[in-house]
Backbone as CSV, one residue per row, in Angstrom:
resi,resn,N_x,N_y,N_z,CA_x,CA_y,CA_z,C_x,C_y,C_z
1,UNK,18.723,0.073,-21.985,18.715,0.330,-20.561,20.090,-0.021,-20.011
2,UNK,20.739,0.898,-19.082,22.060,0.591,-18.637,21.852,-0.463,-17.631
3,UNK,21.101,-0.705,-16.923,20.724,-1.885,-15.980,19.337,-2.570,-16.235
4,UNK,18.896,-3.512,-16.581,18.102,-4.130,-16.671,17.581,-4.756,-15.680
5,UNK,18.452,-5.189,-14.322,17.898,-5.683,-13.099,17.209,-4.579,-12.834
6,UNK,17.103,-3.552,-12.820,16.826,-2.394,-12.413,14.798,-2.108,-12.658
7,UNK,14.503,-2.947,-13.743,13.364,-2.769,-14.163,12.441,-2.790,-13.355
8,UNK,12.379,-4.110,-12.607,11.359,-4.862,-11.816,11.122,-3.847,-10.696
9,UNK,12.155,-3.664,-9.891,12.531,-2.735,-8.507,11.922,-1.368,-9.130
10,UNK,12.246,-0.923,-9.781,12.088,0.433,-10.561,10.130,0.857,-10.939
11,UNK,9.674,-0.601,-11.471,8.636,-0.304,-11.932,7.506,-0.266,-10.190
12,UNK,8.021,-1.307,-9.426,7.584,-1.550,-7.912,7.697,0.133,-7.223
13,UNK,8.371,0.730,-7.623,8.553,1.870,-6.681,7.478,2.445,-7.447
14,UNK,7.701,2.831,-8.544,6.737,3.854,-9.517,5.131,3.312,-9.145
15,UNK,4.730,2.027,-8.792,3.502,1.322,-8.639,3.466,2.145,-7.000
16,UNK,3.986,1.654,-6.296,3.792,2.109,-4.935,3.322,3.661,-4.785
17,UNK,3.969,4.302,-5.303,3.981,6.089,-5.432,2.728,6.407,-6.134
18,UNK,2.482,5.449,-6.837,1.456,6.179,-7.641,0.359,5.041,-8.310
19,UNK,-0.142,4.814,-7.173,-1.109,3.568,-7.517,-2.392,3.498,-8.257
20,UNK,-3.132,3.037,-9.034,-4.074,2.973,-10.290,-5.298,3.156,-9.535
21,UNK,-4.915,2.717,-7.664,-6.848,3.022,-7.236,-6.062,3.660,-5.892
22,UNK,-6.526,4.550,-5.454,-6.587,5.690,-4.710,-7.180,5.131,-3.189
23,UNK,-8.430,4.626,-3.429,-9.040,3.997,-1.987,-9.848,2.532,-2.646
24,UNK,-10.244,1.938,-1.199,-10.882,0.939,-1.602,-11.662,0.766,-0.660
25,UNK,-12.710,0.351,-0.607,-13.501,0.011,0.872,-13.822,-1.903,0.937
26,UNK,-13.959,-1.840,2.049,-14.178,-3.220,2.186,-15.052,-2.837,3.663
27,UNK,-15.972,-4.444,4.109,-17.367,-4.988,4.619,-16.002,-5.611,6.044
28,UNK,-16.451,-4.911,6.954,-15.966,-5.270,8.432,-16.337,-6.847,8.440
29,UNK,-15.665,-7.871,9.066,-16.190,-8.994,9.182,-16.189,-9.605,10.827
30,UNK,-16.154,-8.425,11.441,-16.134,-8.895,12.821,-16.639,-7.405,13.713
31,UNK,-16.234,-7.398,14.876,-16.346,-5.894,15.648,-15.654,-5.404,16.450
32,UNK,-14.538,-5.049,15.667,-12.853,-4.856,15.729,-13.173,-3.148,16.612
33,UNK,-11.988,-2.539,16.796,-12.143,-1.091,17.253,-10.699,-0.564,16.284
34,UNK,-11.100,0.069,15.647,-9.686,0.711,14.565,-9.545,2.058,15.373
35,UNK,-8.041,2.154,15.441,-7.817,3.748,16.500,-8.716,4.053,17.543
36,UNK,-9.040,3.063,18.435,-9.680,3.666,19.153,-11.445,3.527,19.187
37,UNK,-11.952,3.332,17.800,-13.244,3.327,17.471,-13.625,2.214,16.986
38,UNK,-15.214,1.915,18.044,-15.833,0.515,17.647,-16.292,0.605,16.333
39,UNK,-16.085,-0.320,15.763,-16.528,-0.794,14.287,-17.614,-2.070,14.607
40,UNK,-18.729,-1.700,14.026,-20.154,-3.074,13.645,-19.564,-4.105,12.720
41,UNK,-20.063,-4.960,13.011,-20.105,-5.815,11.977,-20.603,-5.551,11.009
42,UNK,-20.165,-5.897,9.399,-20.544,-5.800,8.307,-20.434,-4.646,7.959
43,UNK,-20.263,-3.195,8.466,-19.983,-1.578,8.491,-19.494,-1.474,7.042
44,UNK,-19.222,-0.918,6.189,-18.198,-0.620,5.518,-17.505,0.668,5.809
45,UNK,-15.738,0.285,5.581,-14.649,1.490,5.359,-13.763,1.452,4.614
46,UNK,-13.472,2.852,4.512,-12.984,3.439,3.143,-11.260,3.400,3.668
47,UNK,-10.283,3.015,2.851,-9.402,2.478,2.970,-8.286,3.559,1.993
48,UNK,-7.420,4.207,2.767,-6.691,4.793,1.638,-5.049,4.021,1.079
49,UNK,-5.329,3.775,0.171,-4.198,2.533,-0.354,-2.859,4.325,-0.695
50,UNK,-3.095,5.148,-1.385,-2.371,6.358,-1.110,-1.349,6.426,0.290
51,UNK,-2.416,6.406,1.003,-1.363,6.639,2.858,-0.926,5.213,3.105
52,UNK,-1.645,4.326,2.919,-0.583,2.979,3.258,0.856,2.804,2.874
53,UNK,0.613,3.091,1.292,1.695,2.803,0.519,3.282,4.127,1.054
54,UNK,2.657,4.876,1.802,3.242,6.170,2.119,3.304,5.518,3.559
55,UNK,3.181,4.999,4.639,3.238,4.484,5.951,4.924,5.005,5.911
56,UNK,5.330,6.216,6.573,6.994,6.270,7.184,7.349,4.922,8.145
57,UNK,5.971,4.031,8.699,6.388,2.825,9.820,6.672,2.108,8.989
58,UNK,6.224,2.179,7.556,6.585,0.383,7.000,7.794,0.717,5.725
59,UNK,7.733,1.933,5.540,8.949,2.345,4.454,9.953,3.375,4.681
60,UNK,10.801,3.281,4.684,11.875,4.199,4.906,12.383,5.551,3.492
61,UNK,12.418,6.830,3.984,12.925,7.467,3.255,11.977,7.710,1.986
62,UNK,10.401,8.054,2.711,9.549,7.807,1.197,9.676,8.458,0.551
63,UNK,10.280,9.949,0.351,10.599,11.112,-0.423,11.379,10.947,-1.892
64,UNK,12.972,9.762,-1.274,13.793,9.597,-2.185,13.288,8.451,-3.152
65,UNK,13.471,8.671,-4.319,13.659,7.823,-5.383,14.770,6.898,-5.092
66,UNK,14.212,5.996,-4.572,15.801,4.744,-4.639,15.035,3.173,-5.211
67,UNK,15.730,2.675,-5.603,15.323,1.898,-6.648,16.272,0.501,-5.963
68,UNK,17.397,0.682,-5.251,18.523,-0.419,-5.061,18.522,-0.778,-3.561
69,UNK,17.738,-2.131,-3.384,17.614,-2.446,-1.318,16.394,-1.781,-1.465
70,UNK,15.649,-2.286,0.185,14.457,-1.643,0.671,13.360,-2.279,-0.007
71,UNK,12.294,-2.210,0.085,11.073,-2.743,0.407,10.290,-2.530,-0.839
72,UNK,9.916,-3.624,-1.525,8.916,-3.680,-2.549,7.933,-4.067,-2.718
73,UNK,7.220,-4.647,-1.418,5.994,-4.556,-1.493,4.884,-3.550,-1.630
74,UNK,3.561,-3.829,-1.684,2.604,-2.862,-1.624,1.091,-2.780,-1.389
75,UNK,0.354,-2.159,-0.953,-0.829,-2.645,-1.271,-1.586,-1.887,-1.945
76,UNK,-0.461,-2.076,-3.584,-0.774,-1.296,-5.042,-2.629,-1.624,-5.270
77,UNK,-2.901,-3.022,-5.072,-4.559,-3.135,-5.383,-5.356,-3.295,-4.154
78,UNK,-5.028,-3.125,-3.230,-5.606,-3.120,-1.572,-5.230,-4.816,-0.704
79,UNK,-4.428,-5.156,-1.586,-3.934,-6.356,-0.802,-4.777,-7.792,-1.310
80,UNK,-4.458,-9.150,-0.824,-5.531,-9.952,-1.697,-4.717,-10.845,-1.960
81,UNK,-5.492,-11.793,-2.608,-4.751,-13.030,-3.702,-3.925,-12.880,-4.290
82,UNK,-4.008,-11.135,-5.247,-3.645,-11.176,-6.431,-2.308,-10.317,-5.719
83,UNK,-2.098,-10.149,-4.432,-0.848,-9.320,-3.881,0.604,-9.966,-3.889
């Protein structure tokens, strides 16, 4: 590999773009209003970890492959402990 720092950043982008679970749902724990709409308690919703990871508000330039600067987080497994 011509750069080896390069791995970590590199493998973070490839995770973000193309994540192992697609959606996730999770159990409302209160009676929040998301966009506009009341949510019950305990409800369940379906969560697309796809469009998060794609948010143009939280990532810049999602089109390009850039690997060097910018943002490596994700919510590759829907967020959590293990995030």
């Amino acid at each position: 590999m011509a750069d080896p720092d390069l791995a970590v950043p590199g493998t973070e982008k490839n995770r973000r773009d193309g994540p192992p679970v697609a959606i996730a749902a999770r159990y409302v724990a209160a009676d929040p209003e998301i966009l506009g709409c009341p949510v019950k308690r305990r409800a369940a919703v379906v969560l697309s970890l796809l469009a998060a990871n794609r948010d143009p508000a939280a990532f810049e330039d999602l089109h390009a492959f850039r690997i060097r600067g910018g943002r490596r987080d994700h919510v590759l497994f829907g967020g959590g402990i293990h995030a």
